[in-house]
N, C-alpha and C positions, 0 to 999 in steps of 0.2 A: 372454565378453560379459556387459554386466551388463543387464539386466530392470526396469523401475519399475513399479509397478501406483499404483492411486492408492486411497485407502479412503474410508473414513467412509460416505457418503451409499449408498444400495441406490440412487440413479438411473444409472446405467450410461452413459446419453445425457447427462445433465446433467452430467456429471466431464469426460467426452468434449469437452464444446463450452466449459466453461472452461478448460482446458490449451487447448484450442484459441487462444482469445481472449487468457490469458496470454501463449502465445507469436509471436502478433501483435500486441501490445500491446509485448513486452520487443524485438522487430524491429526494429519501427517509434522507436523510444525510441532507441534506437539508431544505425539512421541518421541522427537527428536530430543525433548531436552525433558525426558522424564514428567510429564504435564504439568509443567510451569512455566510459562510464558513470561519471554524478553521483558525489560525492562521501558521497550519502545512503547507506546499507544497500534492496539491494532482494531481495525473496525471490520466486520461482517455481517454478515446476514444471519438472521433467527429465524427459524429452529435450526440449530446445528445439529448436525446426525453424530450419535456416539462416536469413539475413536472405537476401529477396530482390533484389537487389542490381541497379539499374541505369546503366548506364556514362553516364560524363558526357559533355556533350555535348565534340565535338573543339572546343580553346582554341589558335589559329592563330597566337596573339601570346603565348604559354607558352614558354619556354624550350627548346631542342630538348633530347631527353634525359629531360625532369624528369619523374618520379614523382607519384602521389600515393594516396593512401589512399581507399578507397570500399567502403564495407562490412566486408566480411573478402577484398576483392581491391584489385589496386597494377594503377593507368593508369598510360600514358603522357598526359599531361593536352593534348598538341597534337596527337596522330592519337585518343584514346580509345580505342586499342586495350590490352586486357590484358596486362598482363607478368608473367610467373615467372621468378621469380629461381634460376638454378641456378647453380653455382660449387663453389669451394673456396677453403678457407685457404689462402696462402701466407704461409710464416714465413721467415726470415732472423736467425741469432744475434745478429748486429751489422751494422744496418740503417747507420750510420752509415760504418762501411768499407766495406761493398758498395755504398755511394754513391758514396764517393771512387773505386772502381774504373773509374767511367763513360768515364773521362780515358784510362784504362790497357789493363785486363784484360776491361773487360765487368761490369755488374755480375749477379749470380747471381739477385737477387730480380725486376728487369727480365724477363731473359729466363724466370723462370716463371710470370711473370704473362702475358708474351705466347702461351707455351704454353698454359696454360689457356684465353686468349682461342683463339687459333690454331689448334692441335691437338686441343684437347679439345672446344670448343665452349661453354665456359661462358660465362654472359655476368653475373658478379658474382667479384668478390676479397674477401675478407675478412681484413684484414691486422693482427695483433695486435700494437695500441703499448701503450710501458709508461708507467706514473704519474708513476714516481720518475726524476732524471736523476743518482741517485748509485749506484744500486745494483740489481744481479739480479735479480728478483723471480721466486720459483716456477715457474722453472726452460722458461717460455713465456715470457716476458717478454725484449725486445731489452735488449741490451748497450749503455750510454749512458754513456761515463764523465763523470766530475762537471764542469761548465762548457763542455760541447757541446749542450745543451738546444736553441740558436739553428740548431746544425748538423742537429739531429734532426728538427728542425721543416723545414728546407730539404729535408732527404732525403723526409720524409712531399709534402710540395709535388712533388715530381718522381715519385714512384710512383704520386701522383694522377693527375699527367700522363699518365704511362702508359696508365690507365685512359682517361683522357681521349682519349688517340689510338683508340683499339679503340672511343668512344661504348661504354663497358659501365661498369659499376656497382663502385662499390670504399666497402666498409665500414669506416670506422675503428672497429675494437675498443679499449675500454679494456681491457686483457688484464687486470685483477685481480680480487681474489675478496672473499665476505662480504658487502659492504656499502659504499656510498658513505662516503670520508672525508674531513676537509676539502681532502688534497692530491686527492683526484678531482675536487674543485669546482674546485680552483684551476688544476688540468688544464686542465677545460672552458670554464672561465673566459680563460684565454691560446688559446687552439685554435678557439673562437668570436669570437677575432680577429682569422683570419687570412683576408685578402679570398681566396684564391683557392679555400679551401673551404667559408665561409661562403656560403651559396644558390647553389653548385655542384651543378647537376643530378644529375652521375655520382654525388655526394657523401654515402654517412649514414654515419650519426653511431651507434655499438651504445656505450651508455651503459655499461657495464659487465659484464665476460665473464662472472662465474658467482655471481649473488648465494648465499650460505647461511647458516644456525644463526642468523636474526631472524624476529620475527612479520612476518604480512604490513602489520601495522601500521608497522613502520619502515621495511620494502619501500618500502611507498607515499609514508609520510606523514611517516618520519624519527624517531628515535627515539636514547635512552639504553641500549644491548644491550651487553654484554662489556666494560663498564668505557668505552666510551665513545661518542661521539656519532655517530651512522650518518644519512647525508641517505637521503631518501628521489626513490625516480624523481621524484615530482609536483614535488619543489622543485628537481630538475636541470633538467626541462622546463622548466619556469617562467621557471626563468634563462635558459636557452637561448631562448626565445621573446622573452622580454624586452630581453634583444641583437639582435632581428633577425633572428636565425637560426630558418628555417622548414625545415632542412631534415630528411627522414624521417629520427627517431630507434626504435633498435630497443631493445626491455627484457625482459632475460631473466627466469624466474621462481626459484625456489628450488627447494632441495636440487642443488646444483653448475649451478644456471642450466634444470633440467628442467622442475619443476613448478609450472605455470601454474594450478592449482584455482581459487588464492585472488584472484584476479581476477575471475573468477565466484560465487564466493561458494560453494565448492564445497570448502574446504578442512575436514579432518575436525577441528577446533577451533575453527572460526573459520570463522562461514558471514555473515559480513559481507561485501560485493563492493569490492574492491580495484583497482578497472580505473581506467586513468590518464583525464585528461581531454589535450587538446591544447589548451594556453591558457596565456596571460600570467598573472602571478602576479596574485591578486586578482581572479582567475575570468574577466581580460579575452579574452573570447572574439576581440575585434578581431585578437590577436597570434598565430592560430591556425596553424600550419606545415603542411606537407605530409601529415602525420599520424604515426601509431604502428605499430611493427608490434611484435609479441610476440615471442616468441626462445625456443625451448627448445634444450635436446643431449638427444640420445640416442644410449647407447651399451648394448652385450648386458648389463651389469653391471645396468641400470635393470630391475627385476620380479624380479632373484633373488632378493631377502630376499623377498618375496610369496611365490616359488616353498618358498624354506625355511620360510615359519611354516605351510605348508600342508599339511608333510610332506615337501619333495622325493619328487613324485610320479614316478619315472622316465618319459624321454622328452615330460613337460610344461611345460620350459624355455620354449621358443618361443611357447606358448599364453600362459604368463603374461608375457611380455614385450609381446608385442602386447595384452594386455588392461591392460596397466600405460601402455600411449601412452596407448590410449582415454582410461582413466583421468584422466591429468594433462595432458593434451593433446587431449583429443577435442569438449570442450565449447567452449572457446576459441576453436579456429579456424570453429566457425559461424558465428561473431560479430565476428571480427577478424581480419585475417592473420598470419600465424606464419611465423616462417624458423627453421630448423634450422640451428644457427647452426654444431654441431659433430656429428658421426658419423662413423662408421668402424667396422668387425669386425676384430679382430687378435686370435689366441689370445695370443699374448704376453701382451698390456692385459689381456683380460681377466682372467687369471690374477693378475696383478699387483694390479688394483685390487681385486679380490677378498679377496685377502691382507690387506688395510687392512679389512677389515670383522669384525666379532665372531666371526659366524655361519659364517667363510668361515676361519678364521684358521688352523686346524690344517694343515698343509702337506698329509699325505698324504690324511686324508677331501679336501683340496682339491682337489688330483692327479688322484684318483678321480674326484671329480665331473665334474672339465674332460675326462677322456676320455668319461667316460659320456654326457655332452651335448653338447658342444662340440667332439669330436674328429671329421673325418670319417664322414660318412652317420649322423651322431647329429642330433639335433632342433636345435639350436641354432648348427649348424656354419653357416659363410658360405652355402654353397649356400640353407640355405633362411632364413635369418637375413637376409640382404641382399636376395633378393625382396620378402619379405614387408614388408620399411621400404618399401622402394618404393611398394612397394602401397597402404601407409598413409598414405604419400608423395601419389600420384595419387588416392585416393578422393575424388572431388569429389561423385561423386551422395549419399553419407554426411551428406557436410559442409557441402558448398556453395562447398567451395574443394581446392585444391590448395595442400599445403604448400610452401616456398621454402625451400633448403639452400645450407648452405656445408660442403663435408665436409672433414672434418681428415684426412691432413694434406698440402696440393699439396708435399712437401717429404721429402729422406730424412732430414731430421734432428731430427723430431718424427711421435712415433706416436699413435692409426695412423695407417701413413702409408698413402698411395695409388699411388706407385708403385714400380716392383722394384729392390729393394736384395738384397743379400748377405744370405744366413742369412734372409730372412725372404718369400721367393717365393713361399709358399704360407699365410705364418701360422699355422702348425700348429706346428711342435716346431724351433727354432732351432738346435737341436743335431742334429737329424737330416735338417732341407733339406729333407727330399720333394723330391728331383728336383735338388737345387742347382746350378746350370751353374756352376762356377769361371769359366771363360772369359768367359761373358757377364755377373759381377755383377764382374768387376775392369777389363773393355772400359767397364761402366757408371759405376765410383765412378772411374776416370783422368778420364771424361768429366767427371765433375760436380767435379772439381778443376782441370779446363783453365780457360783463359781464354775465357768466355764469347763474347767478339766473335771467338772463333778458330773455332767450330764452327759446321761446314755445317747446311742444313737434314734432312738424313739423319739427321746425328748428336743433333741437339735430337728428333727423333722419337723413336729410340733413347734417349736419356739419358730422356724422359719417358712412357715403356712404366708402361704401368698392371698393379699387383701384380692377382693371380687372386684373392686372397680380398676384397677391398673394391674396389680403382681399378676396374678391367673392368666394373664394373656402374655406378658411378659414370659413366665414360667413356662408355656406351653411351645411358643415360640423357640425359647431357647433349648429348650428339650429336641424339639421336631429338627433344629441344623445341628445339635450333636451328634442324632440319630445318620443323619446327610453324611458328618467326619467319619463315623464308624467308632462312636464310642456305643460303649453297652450301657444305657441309660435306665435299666431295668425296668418294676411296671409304673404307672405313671402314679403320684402320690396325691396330687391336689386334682380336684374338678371344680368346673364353675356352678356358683350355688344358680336354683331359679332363678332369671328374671321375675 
């Protein structure tokens, strides 16, 4: 945990009562303009104290469904009652043939959207489209071969629908990384013309999946970074507001979509405040939308290199993981609401993404590390690793809010994933199973190659069993704030196996 003390003056009372006044002053500033902050540099004092936040009045003639932003919490704008968003990703390789199955087979993305609705309890999807209509991209991006763009667009309309029927919430992700290019304008630009998602209630809009490696200046404001020209969030909004379209757009921050500092003015380079506004281009406030929400990921890899320039203190993994949210994520959501747009614990991932790092790169010191922290009854293993998000998850008296997640991954075929596949039952050692039922992960992957309109509801239960090291806490979770909405979540279907 980090400590501010404040100096200069020997008045003790007089320090005390202007951090006071600042951070009612930067509140109040605040809710003035939907919490996003001027385009000026503002500077204050840390810890700022949550905005006090009061719910709007209920709008009877609002759209049923619709969202809106207030403070650092999301109304329903026609009951005024508060909403969290909990959910997960759902991914599909080739969005376009899992369409054309609807007529046939069933299609595969359908029925685990309905499962997450149904089953799991979640009540938001988060579904990540691609840029490009010619080509692959980084290996999460849907399969579009070149002059299907019209059919891809029709497929995304019909999984809205889906949403649509369940009244719950479906995110369109731009799945790509770095920085707005001009084919992401030109995205958004055809996509905000299309009537059935433009000012669709169920409907936002996550402007881009994992901004990195630009200043917060071309974040915001657009910029010349890596040879070429990167737009910035303020001029996507813009456009977006400008078209009409008011609906809740969500903006990740940097380093792979994690850190939100520079928004607040909090970034160790650059303590200029970067937070977007909600407004037509040319500051017209008239074009204002339903508002902004912030967007980080967090996954166990985020606080290692902390952990390592520290010394790799044995069994203090977890300490600096959680003090690494605080860090790039703790200020923010005082002030604005935040969804977790991607999470998940899988030893595998970790392992892996780890590799790709300097600090991390030598296989066996790697090896080593991953058992010594990460393996079973070590500090950073799922058991206490997946709590503790939670935890950081629900701190509302902290912050002033509770954070909103979409966890990666409702799907076996991008990790981590969230429920039980073959070799990966436990996330520990691929090669060794811990426990691996043969019988029950080839009953499971026949299922998830059947013909989806062929399976009972026994068997969708079964095919969507939440893994022990990530799903089961996820599942449990989302179940417990359905139970909060007033859905009838009936008895509960998964438990977690022994530690």
């Amino acid at each position: 945990m980090r400590f501010y003390t404040f100096g200069g003056f020997n008045m003790k009372k007089l320090g005390m009562i202007l951090c006071f006044l600042a951070c009612v002053f930067l509140a109040a500033y605040l809710l003035t303009c939907n919490t996003n902050i001027d385009d000026e540099e503002k500077d204050y004092f840390r810890p700022i104290t949550p905005v006090k936040v009061n719910p709007p009045a209920p709008d009877p003639t609002a759209p049923e469904g619709q969202l809106i932003v207030v403070g650092n919490k999301i109304y329903n704008m026609r009951t005024a009652e508060e909403v969290r968003l909990t959910g997960a990703n759902a991914y599909e390789y080739d969005i376009i043939a899992d369409w054309k199955r609807l007529g046939s087979s069933g299609s595969r993305l359908e029925m685990s959207i309905d499962a997450l609705f149904d089953i799991w309890h979640g009540n938001v999807v988060r579904l990540p489209l691609e840029v490009n209509n010619s080509e692959i991209y980084g290996g999460h991006g849907q399969k579009m071969p070149q002059g299907n763009y019209p059919e891809y667009i029709e497929a995304i309309k019909y999984f809205v629908s889906v949403a649509e029927r369940h009244k719950k919430y479906i995110i369109l992700d731009l799945h790509t990384y770095v920085m707005l290019t001009e084919r992401c304008m030109a995205f958004w630009r055809e996509w905000i013309q299309v009537p059935e998602l433009v000012n669709n209630p169920y409907v936002l809009f996550g402007l881009l999946n994992e901004p990195l490696a630009v200043s917060w200046e071309t974040w915001r404001n657009g910029g010349s970074e890596m040879g070429d020209y990167r737009y910035g969030y303020q001029q996507l909004i813009e456009m977006i507001r400008d078209a009409g379209a008011k609906n809740i757009v969500l903006t990740a921050g940097l380093d792979w979509g994690y850190d939100l500092r520079g928004v607040v003015g909090e970034a160790p380079s650059d303590r200029k405040v970067y937070a977007l506004v909600d407004q037509g281009s040319g500051g017209d406030k008239s074009k204002t939308g339903y508002g902004i929400i912030y967007e980080s990921h967090i996954y166990p890899w985020k606080g290692m290199e902390e952990w390592y320039a520290a010394g790799s203190p044995p069994g203090k993994t977890m300490e600096f993981c959680y003090n690494d949210w605080i860090d790039k994520i703790g200020t923010i959501r005082k002030i604005a609401p935040v969804l977790i747009g991607e999470c998940g614990w899988q030893f595998t991932d970790v392992a892996f993404i780890l590799s790709t790092i300097p600090d991390f790169d030598d296989q066996d010191k790697r090896n080593a590390m991953m058992e010594a922290e990460f393996a079973p009854g070590k500090a950073a293993h799922h058991t206490n690793w997946m709590p503790a998000l939670l935890e950081f998850f629900d701190d509302e008296k902290t912050y002033g809010s509770r954070l909103h997640y979409t966890a990666w991954c409702f799907s076996m075929l991008s990790s981590p994933i969230l429920l039980t596949k073959a070799g990966w039952q436990t996330g520990h050692d691929p090669n060794n199973y811990d426990g691996y039922d043969p019988e029950t992960a080839t009953r499971r992957m026949n299922l998830l190659n059947s013909a989806a309109n062929s399976l009972t509801p026994e068997q969708r239960i079964d095919l969507f069993t939440p893994n022990d090291f990530s799903g089961i806490y996820f599942y449990e979770h989302m179940r417990a704030y359905a139970e909060l909405r007033g859905e009838d979540v009936g008895p509960q279907l998964y438990f977690r196996s022994q530690e």
